[in-house]
C-alpha positions as CSV (number, residue, x, y, z in Angstrom):
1,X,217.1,13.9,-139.8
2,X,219.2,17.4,-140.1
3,X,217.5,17.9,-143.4
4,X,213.9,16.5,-142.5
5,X,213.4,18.2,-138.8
6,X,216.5,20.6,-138.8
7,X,217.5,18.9,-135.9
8,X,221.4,16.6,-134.8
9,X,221.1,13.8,-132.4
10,X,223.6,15.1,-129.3
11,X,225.1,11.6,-130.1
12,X,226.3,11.9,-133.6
13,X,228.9,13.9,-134.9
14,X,228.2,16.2,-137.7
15,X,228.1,14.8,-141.0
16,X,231.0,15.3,-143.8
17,X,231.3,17.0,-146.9
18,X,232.6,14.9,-149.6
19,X,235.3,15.7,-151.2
20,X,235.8,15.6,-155.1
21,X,237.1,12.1,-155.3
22,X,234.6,10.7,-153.3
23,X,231.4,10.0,-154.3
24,X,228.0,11.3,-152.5
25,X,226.8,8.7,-150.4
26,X,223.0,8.3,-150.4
27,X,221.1,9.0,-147.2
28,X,219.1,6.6,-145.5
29,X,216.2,8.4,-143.7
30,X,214.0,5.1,-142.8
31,X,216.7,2.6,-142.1
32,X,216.0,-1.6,-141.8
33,X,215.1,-2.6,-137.5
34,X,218.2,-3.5,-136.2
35,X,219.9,-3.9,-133.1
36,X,223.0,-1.3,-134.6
37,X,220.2,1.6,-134.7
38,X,220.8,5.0,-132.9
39,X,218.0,7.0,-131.7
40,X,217.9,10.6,-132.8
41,X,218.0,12.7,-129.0
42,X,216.3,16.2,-128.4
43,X,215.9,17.9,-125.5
44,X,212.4,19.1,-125.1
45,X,209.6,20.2,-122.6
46,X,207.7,18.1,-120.2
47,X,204.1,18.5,-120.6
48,X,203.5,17.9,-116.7
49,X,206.1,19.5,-114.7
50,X,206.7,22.2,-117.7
51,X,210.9,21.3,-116.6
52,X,213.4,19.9,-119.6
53,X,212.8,15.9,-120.4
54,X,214.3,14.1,-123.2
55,X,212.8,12.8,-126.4
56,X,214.3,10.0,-128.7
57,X,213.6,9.6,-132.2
58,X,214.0,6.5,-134.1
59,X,213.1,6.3,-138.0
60,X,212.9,2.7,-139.2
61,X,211.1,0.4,-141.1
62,X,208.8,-2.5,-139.9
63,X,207.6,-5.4,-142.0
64,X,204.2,-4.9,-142.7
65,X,203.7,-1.5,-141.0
66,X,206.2,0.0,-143.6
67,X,208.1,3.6,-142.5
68,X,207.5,4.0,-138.7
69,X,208.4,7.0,-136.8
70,X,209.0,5.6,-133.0
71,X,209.3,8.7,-130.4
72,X,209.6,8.2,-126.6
73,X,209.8,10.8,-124.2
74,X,211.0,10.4,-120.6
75,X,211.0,13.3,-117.8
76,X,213.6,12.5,-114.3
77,X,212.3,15.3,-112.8
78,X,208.8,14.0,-112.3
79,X,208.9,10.6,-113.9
80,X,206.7,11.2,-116.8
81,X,207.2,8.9,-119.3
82,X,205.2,8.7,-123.0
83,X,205.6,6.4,-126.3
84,X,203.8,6.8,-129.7
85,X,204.1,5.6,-133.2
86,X,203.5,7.3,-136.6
87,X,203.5,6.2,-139.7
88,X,205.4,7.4,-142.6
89,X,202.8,6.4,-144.7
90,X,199.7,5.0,-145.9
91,X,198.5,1.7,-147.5
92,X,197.4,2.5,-151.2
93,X,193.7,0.5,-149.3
94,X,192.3,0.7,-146.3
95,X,191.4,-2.0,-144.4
96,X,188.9,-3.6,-141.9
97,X,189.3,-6.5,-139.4
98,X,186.3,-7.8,-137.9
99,X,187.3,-10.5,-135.2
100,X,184.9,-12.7,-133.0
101,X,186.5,-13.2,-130.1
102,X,185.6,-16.6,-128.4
103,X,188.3,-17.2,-125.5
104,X,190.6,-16.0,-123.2
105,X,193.8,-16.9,-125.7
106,X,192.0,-14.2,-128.1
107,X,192.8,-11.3,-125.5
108,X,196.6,-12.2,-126.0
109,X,196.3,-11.6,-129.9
110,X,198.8,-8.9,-130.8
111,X,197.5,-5.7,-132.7
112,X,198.9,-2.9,-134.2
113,X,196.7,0.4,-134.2
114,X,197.4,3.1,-136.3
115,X,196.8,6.4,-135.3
116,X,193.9,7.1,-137.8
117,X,192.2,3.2,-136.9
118,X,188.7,3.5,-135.7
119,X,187.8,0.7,-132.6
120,X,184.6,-1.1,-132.4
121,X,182.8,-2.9,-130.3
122,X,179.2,-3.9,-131.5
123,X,177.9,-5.6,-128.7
124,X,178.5,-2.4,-126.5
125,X,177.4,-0.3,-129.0
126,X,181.3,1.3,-128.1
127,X,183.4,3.1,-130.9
128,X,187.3,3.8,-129.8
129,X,187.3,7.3,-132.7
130,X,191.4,7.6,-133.9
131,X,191.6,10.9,-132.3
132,X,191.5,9.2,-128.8
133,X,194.3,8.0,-129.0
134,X,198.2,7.8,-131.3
135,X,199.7,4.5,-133.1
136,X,200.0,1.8,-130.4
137,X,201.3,-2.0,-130.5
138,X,199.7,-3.6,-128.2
139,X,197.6,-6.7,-127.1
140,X,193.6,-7.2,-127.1
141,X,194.0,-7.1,-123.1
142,X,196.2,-4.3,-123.4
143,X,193.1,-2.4,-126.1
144,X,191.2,-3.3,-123.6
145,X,192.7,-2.0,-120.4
146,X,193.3,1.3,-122.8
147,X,189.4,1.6,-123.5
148,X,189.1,1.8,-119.3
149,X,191.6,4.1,-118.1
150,X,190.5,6.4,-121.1
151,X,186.6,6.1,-119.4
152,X,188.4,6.4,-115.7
153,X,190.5,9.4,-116.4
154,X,188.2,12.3,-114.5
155,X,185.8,10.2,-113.8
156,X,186.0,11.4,-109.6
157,X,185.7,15.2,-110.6
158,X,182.7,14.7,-113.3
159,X,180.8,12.9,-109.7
160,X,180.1,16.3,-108.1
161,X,179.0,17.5,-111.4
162,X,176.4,15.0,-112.7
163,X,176.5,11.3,-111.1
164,X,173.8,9.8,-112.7
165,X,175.7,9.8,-115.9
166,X,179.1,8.9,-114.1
167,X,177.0,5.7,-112.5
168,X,176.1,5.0,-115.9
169,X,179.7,5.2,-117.3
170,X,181.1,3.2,-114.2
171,X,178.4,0.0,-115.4
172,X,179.6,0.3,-119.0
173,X,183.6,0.2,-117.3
174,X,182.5,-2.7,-115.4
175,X,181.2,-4.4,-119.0
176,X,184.8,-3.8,-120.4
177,X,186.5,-4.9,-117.6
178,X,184.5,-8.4,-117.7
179,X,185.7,-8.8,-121.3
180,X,189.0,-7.7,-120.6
181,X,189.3,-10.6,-117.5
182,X,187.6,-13.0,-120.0
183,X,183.7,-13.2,-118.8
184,X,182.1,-11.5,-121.4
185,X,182.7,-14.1,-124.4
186,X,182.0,-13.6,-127.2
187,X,182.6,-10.2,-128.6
188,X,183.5,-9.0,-132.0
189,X,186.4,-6.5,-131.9
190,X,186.7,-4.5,-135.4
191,X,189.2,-2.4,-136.9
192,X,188.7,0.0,-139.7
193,X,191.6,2.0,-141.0
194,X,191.4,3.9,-143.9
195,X,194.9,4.1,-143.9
196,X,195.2,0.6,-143.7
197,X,197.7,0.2,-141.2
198,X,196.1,-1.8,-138.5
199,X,196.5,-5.6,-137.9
200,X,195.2,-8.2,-135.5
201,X,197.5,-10.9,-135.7
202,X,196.2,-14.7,-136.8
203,X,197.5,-17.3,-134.3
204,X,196.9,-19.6,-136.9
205,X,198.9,-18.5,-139.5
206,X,199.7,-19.5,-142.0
207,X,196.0,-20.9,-142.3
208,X,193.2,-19.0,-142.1
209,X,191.3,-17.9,-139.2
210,X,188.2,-18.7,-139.2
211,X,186.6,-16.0,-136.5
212,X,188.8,-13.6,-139.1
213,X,187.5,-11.5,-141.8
214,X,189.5,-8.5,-143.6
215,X,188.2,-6.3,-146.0
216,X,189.8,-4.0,-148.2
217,X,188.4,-1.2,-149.5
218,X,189.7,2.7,-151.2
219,X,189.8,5.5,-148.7
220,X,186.9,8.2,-149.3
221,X,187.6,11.8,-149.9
222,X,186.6,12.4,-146.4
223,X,188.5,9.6,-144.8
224,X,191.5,11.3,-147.1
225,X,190.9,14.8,-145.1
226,X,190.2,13.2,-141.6
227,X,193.8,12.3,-142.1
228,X,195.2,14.7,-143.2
229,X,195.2,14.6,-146.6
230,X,194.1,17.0,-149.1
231,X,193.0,14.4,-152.5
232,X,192.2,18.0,-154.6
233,X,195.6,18.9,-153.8
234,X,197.1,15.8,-155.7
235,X,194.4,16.2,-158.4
236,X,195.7,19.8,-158.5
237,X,199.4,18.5,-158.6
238,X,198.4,16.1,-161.7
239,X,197.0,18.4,-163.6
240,X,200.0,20.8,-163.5
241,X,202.0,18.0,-164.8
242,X,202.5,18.2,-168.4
243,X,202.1,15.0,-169.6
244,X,202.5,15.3,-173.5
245,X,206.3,16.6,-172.7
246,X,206.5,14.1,-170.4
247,X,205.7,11.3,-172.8
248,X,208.0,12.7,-175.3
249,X,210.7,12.1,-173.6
250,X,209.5,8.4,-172.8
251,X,211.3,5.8,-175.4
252,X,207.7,5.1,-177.3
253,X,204.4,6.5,-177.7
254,X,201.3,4.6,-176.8
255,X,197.6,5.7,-177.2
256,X,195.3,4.5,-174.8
257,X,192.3,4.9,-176.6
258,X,193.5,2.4,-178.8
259,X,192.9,-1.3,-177.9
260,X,196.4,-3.8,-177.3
261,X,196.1,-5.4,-180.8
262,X,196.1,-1.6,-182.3
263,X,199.4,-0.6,-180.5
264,X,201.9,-2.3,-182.4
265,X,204.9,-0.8,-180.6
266,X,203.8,-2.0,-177.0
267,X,204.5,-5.8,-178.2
268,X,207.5,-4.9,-179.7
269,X,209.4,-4.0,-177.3
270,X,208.8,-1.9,-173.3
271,X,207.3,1.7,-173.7
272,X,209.6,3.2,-171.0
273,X,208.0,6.7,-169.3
274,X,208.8,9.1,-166.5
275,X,206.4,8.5,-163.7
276,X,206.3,9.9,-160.0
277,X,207.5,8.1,-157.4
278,X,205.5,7.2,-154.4
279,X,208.3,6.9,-151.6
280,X,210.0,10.1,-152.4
281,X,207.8,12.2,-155.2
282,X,210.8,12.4,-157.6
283,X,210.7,11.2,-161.0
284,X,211.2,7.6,-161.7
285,X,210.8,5.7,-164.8
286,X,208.0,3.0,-165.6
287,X,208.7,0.5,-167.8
288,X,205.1,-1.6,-169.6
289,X,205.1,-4.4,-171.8
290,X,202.8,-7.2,-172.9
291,X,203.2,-10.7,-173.3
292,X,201.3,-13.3,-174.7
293,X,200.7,-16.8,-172.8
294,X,199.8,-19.4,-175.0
295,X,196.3,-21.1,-174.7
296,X,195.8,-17.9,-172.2
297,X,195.4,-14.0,-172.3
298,X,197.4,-11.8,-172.7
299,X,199.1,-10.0,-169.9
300,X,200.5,-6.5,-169.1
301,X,203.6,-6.9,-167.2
302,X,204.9,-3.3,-165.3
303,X,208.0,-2.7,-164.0
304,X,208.7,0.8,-161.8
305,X,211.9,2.1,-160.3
306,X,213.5,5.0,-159.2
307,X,217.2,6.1,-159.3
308,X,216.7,8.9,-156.4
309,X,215.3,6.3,-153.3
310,X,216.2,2.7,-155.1
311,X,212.1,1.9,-154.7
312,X,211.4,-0.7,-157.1
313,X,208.0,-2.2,-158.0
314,X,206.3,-4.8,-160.1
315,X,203.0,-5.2,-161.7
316,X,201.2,-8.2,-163.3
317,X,197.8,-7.7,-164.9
318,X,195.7,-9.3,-167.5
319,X,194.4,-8.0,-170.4
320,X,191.0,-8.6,-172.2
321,X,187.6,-8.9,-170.7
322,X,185.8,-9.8,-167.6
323,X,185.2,-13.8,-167.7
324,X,181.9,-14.4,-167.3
325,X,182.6,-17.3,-164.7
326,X,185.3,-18.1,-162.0
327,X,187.0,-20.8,-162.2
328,X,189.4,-22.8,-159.9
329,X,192.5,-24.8,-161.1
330,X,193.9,-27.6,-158.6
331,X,197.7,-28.8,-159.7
332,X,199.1,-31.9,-158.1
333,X,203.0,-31.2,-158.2
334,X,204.3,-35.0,-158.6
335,X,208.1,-35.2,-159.5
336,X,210.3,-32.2,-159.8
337,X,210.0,-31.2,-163.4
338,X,206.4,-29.9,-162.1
339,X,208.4,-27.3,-160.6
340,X,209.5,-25.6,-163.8
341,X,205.8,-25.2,-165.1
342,X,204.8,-21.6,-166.1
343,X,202.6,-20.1,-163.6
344,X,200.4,-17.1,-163.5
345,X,198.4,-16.2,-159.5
346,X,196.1,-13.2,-160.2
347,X,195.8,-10.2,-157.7
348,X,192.0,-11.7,-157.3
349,X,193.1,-15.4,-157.0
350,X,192.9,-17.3,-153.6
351,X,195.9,-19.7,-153.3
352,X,195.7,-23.2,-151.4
353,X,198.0,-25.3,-150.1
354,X,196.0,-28.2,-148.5
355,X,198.9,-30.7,-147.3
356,X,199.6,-27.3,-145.0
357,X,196.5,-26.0,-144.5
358,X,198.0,-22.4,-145.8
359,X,195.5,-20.1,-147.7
360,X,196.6,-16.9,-149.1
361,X,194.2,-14.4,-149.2
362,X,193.0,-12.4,-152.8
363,X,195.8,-9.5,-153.0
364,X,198.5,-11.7,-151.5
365,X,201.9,-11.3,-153.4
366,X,199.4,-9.3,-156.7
367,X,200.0,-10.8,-160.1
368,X,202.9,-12.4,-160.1
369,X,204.1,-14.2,-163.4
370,X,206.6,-17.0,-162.4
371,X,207.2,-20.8,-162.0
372,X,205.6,-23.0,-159.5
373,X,209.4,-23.1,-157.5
374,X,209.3,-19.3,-158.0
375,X,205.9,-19.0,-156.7
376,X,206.7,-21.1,-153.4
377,X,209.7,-19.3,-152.6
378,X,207.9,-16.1,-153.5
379,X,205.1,-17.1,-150.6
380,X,207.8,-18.4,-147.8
381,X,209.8,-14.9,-148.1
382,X,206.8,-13.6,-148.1
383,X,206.1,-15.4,-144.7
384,X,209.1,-15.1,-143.3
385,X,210.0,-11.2,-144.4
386,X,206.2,-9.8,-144.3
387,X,204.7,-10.5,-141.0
388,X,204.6,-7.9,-138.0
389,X,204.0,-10.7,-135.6
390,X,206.7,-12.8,-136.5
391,X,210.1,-11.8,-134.2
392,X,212.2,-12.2,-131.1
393,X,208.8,-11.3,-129.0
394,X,206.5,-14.2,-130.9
395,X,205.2,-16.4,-128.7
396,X,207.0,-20.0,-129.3
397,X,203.9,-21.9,-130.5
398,X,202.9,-19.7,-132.9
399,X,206.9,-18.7,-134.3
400,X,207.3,-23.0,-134.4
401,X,204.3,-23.2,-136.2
402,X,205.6,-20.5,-138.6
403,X,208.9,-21.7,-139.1
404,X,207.2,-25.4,-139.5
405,X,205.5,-24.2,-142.4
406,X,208.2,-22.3,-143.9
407,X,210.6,-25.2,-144.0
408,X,207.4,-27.1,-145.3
409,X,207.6,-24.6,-148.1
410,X,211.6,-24.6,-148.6
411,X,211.0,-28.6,-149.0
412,X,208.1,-28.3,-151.5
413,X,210.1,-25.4,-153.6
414,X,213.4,-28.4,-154.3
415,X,211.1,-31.3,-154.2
416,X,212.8,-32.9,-151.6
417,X,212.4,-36.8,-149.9
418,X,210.3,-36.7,-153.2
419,X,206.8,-35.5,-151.1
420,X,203.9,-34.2,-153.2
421,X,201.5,-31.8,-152.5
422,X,198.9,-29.6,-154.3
423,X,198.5,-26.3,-155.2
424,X,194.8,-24.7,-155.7
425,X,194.2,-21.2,-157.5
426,X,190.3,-20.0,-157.0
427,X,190.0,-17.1,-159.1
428,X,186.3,-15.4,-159.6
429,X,187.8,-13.6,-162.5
430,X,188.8,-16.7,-164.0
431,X,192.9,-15.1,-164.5
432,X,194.9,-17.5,-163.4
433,X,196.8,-20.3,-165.8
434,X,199.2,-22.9,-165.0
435,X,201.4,-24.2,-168.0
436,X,199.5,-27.7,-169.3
437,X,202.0,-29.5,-171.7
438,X,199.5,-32.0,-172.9
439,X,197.5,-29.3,-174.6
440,X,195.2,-29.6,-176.5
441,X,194.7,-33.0,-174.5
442,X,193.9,-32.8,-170.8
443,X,196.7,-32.9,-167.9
444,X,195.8,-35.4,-165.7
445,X,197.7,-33.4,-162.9
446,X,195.3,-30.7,-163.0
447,X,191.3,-29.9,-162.6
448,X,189.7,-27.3,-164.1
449,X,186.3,-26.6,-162.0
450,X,184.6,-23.3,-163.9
451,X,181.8,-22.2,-161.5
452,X,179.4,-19.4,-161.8
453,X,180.3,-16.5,-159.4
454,X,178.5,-15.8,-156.7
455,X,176.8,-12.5,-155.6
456,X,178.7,-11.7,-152.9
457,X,181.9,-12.5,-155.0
458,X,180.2,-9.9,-158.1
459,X,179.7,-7.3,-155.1
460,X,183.7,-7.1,-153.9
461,X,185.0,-7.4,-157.4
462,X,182.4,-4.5,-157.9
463,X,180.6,-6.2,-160.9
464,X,176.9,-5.8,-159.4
465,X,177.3,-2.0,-160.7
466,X,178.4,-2.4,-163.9
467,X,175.7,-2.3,-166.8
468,X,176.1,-2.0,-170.6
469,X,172.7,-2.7,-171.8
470,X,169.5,-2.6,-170.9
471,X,170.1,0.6,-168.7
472,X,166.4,1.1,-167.4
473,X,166.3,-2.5,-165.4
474,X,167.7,-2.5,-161.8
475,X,172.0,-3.8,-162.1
476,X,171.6,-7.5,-161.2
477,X,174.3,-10.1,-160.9
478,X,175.3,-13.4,-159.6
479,X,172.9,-14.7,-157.2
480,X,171.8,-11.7,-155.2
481,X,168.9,-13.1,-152.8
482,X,165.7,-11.8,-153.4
483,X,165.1,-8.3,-152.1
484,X,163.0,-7.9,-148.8
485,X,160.8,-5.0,-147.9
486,X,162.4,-2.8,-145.5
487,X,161.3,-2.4,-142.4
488,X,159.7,0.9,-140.3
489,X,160.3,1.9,-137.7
């Protein structure tokens, strides 16, 4: 914090120089939650009685909402008191929730807003812009009950001014405050964050909700700027980099306008080479290698790390063409040597579990290269480590439901009281693979089902707007509905 804000909490002491025998410790600037935490204290002004008021600082990091900056301010000589979160960072996608709400248990869903999350409400015609309002952890009552005192605030003065429009903003209060005491079902509530930072939280989990859809998507330029961010500055930045030096100093060459089968030296062994780090923009070193599955693809297996913050990170992708069809593989895991089959879950590939009703959602975990234990205790860490939602403050039937599911998991991953179940990659890119031993016969464990991919499936992976041929004919693919005429009006 000294070095970041130039600024020493009044409760610390100051920190030591070491001394030659002693080696530099590494400093921790966004530290695990924990109850051992100290907040960072500054005296500052207070906004409403201009007299001195105390702000705390607390850097941390949250599952799922990564680096958080949590600031509260408090003022005894008036009473004023104000909270906000900021992010240290963004998602590398955006995201958007769109969630039908149906009863009065919906308004007790927990949500996280980020500070540059847009707020919708269709039927309403209502749009909450980010500027409105900072980071907020909250409920859908609490969103709610936000959206009115934001309408209410002035509303007595702007009377005397012009009260036709004030009655008119008092009727669209009252239509808010009917959803928010549960008489105005049903209502879609949606989130879109380009910084993709925002959740509404699933009190199903771990299965799917069906009133539930998320979409991911890349941030626009101007998304980029409205927060914050200047993407010509990082082109800028890129450029300046001088990447023949660079690869020089990496431990092989590889030419990338060369296909896999042409660079000899990437199957060898890892071409290791300096690349940027994300968390703290110093150099770190990328290590790439391929690998060939038999009766498969071949796959491109990265590695990332970085001596100056300890990030680590790890990349599974295939190599080769786009499959012209999806295809979904269903594995019945039947005695515990199943366990120890070679596995491959694609970043595209939608992951079942039917015995628990647990669906992972395309993007889940990435590509991850593994067994079929590794794979199930790769999903209940991921479960238990990776949800915002899922703490001291859960609500009991959804944390027993949770923890239900997890030991489901922890049983399924050592096979134990000998129970079965069944495990379902649906992949439109048709990149998943599970080990078959029996090959070239059939494994009567597993179906194959290869289907052809539908158009809305073509449109996310963005394959309706790829042509190589025939250029002059309107892109088609999967099967897009028939065009209708627009309408005028």
């Amino acid at each position: 914090l000294k070095s970041h804000f130039g600024i020493v909490s009044m409760n610390q002491e100051p920190l030591k120089q070491p001394t030659q025998n002693e080696q530099p410790q590494q400093q921790v600037i966004y530290a695990n939650l924990s109850g051992d935490q100290e907040a960072t204290v500054i005296e500052s002004m207070c906004v409403n009685c201009l007299k001195q008021g105390e702000t705390k600082l607390l850097l941390t990091k949250i599952p799922f909402f990564k680096d958080v900056i949590i600031m509260s301010f408090a003022c005894e000589e008036c009473g004023f008191r104000n909270s906000e979160i900021q992010t240290g960072a963004i998602q590398e996608q955006g995201v958007k929730i769109n969630v039908r709400m149906t009863n009065k248990k919906d308004l007790n869903r927990e949500i996280v807003k980020s500070e540059h999350c847009t707020v919708k409400i269709p039927e309403l015609d209502f749009e909450y812009p980010p500027a409105s309002k900072k980071a907020m952890i909250s409920t859908v009552e609490g969103l709610l009950q936000t959206f009115i005192d934001g309408l209410n605030q002035g509303l007595e003065e702007r009377k005397e001014q012009d009260p036709a429009v004030c009655d008119q903003i008092e009727a669209f209060i009252q239509k808010l405050v009917n959803m928010r005491d549960g008489f105005g079902f049903p209502f879609h509530l949606i989130f879109d964050d380009p910084s993709g930072n925002s959740y509404i939280k699933n009190p199903f989990a771990p299965s799917s909700d069906p009133e539930m859809k998320i979409e991911k998507f890349h941030a626009t330029k101007e998304q980029f700027e409205a927060m914050g961010f200047d993407p010509s500055n990082a082109i800028e930045e890129q450029k300046t980099i001088d990447h023949k030096d660079s690869l020089k100093q990496a431990h092989k060459m590889l030419d990338f306008t060369k296909s896999l089968d042409e660079n000899d030296q990437l199957k060898d062994e890892s071409l290791r080479f300096p690349t940027l780090c994300s968390s703290c923009g110093e150099m770190g070193e990328n290590a790439m290698c391929t690998i060939t599955v038999p009766y498969f693809k071949e796959l491109i297996v990265m590695a990332f790390s970085c001596d100056n913050c300890g990030g680590k990170s790890r990349e599974v992708k295939v190599g080769g063409e786009i499959s012209e069809k999806a295809k979904k593989i269903t594995f019945r895991i039947e005695k515990p040597d199943d366990l120890q089959r070679d596995v491959f879950k694609s970043e595209s590939s939608v992951l079942i579990i039917p015995e628990l009703d647990l669906e992972l959602m395309s993007g889940t975990l990435g590509g991850v290269f593994t067994t079929v234990e590794g794979l199930i205790n790769q999903i209940s860490e991921h479960l238990k480590d990776n949800n915002p939602f899922f703490g001291d403050s859960a609500d009991p039937q959804f944390k027993n439901a949770m923890q239900s599911t997890i030991q489901k998991l922890e049983g399924y991953s050592q096979f134990k009281d000998n129970e079965k179940f069944t495990i379902i990659l649906d992949d439109p890119l048709a990149n998943c693979f599970i080990l078959n031993p029996f090959y070239p016969n059939d494994d009567p464990q597993i179906d194959v089902d290869v289907y052809d991919r539908t158009f809305e499936q073509n449109e996310e992976l963005g394959l309706n707007d790829i042509k190589t041929e025939n250029y002059e004919q309107k892109p088609n693919g999967g099967d897009k509905p028939e065009d209708k005429p627009k309408e005028t009006a």
